[in-house]
Backbone as JSON, one array per atom type, in Angstrom:
{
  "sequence": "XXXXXXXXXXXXXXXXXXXXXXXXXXXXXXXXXXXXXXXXXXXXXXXXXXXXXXXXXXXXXXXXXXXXXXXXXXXXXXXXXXXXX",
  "N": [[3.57, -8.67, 6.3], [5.81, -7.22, 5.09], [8.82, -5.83, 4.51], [9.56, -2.2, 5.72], [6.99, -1.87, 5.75], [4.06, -1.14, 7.69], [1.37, -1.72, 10.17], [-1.98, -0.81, 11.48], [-3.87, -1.71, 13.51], [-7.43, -0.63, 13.39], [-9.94, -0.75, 13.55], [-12.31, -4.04, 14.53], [-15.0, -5.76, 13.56], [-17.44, -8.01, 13.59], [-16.54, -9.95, 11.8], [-15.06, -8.28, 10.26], [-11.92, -6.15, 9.76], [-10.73, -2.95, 10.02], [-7.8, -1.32, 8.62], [-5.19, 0.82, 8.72], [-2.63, 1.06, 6.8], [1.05, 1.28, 6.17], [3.44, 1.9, 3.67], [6.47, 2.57, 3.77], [9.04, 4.25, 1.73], [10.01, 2.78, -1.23], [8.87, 0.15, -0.45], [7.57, -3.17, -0.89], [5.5, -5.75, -0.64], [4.5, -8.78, 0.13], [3.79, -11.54, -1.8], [0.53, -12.31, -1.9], [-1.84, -14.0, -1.61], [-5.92, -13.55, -1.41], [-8.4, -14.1, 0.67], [-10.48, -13.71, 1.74], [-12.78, -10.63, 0.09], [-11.27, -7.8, -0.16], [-10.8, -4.69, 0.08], [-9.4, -1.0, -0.16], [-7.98, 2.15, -0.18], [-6.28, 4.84, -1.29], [-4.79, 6.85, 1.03], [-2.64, 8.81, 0.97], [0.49, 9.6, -1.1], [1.84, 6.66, -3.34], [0.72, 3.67, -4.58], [1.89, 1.2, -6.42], [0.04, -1.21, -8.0], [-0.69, -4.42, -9.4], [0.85, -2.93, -12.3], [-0.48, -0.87, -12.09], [-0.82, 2.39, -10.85], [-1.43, 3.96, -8.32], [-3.32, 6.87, -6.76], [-3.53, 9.24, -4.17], [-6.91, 8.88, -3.07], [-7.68, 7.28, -4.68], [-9.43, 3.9, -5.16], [-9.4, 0.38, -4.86], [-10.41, -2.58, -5.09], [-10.03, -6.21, -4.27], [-11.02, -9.53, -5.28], [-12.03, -12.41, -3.66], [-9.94, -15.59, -3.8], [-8.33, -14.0, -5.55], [-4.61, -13.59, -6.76], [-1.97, -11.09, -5.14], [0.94, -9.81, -6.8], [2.23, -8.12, -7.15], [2.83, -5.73, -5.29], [3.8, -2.61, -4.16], [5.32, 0.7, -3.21], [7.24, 3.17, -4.92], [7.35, 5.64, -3.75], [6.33, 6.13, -1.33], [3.62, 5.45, 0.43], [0.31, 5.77, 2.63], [-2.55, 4.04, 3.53], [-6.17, 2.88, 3.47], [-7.49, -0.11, 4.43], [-9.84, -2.56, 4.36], [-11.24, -5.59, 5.38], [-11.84, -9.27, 5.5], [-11.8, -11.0, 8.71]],
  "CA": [[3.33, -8.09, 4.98], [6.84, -7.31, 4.17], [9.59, -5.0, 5.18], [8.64, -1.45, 5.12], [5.38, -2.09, 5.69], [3.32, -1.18, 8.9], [0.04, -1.54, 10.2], [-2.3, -0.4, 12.74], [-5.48, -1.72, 13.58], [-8.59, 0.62, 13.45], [-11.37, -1.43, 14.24], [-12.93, -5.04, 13.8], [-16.23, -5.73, 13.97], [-18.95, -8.77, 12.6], [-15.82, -10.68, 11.1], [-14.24, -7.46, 9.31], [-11.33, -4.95, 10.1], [-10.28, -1.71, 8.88], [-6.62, -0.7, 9.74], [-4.35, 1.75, 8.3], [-1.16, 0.37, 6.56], [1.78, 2.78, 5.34], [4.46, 1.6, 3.37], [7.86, 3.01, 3.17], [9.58, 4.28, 0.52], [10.45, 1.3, -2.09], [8.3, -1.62, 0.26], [7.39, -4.32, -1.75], [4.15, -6.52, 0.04], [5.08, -10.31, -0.13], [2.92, -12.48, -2.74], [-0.4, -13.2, -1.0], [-3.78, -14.87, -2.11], [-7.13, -13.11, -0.8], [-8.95, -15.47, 1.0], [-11.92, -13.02, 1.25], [-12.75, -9.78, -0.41], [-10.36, -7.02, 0.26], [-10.86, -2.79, -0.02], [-8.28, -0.45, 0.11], [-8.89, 3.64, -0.27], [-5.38, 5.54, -1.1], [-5.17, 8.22, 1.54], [-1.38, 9.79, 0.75], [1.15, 8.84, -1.84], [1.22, 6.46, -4.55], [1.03, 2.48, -4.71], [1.51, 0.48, -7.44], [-0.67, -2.72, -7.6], [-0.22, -5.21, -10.54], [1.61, -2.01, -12.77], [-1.48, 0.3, -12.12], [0.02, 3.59, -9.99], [-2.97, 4.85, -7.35], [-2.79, 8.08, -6.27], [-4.76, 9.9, -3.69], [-8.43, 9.22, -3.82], [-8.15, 5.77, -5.57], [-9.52, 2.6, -4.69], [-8.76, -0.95, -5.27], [-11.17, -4.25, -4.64], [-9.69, -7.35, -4.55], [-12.18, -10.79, -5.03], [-11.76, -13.85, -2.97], [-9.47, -16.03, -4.63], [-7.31, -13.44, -6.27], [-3.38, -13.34, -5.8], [-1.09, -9.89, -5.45], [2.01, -10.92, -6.9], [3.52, -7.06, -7.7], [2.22, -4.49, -4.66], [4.79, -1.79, -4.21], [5.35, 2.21, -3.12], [8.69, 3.61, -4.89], [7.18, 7.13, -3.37], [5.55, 5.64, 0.58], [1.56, 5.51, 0.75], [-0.93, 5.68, 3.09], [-3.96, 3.57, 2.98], [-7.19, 2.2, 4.62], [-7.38, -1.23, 4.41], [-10.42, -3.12, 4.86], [-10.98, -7.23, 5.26], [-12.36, -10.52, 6.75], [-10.44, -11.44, 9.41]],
  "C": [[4.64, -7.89, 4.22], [7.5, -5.94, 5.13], [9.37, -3.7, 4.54], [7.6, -1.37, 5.23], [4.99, -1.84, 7.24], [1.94, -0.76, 9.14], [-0.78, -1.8, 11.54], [-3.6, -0.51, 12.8], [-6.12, -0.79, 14.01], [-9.4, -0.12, 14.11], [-11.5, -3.13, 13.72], [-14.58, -5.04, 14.84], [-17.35, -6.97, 13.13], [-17.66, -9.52, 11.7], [-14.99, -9.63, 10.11], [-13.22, -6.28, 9.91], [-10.87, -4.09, 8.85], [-8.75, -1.73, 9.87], [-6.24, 0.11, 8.32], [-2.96, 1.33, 7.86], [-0.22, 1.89, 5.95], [3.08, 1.91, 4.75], [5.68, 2.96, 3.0], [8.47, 3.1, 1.9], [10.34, 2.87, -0.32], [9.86, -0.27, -1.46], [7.79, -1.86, -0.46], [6.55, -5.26, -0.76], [4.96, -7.77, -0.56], [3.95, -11.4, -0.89], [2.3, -12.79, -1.75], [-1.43, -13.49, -2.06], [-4.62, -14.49, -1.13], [-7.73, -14.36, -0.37], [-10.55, -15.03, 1.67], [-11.61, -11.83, 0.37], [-11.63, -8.36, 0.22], [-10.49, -5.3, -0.15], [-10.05, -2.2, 0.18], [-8.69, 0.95, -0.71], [-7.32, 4.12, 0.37], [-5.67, 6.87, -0.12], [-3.29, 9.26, 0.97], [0.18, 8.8, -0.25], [0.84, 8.29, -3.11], [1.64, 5.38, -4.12], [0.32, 1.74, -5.58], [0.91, -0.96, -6.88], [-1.26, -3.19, -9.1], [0.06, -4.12, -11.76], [0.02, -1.14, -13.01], [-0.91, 1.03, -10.98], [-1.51, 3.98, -9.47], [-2.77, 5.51, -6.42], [-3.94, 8.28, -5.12], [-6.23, 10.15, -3.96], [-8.48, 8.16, -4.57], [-8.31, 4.9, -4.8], [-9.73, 1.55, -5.03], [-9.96, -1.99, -4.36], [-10.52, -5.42, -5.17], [-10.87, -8.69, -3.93], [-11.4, -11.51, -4.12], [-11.17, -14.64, -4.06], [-8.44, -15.44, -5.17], [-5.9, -13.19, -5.53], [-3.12, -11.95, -6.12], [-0.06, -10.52, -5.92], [3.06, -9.49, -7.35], [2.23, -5.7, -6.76], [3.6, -4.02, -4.24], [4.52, -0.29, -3.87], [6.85, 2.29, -3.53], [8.28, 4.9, -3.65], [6.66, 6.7, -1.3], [4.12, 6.2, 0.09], [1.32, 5.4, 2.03], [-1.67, 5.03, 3.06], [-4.62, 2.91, 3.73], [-7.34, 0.92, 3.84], [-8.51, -2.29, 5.1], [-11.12, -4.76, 4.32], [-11.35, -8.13, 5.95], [-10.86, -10.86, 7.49], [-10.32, -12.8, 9.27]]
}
């Protein structure tokens, strides 16, 4: 994912996992392309994703098809993270 970045599988199950990612203060995620649908459910912090800031209690769907091309924490997040494997 990128430096800064770590992540800890929760579960998979039926072709989908949940894990728990946390980025470090100032990590920067590395340009990807979804290649299924993607969920994500801020638990602590704040991370920007394409210049929208999501705080505690926000959550983010990404389609199939769609790239990231600007995911970021200046502050470190938290977050559940769920996805085809």
């Amino acid at each position: 994912m990128g430096t800064g970045i770590f992540v800890k599988d929760v579960a998979v199950t039926d072709g989908w996992e949940m894990q728990i990612v946390r980025f470090e203060p100032g990590a920067r995620a590395a340009v990807h392309t979804h290649e299924g649908p993607e969920f994500l459910f801020i638990l602590e912090g704040e991370l920007v994703q394409a210049g929208r800031r999501m705080g505690p209690g926000w959550a983010s769907v990404a389609g199939a098809g769609t790239t990231d091309d600007d995911v970021r924490s200046e502050t470190g997040c938290v977050f559940v993270l769920v996805d085809r494997v």
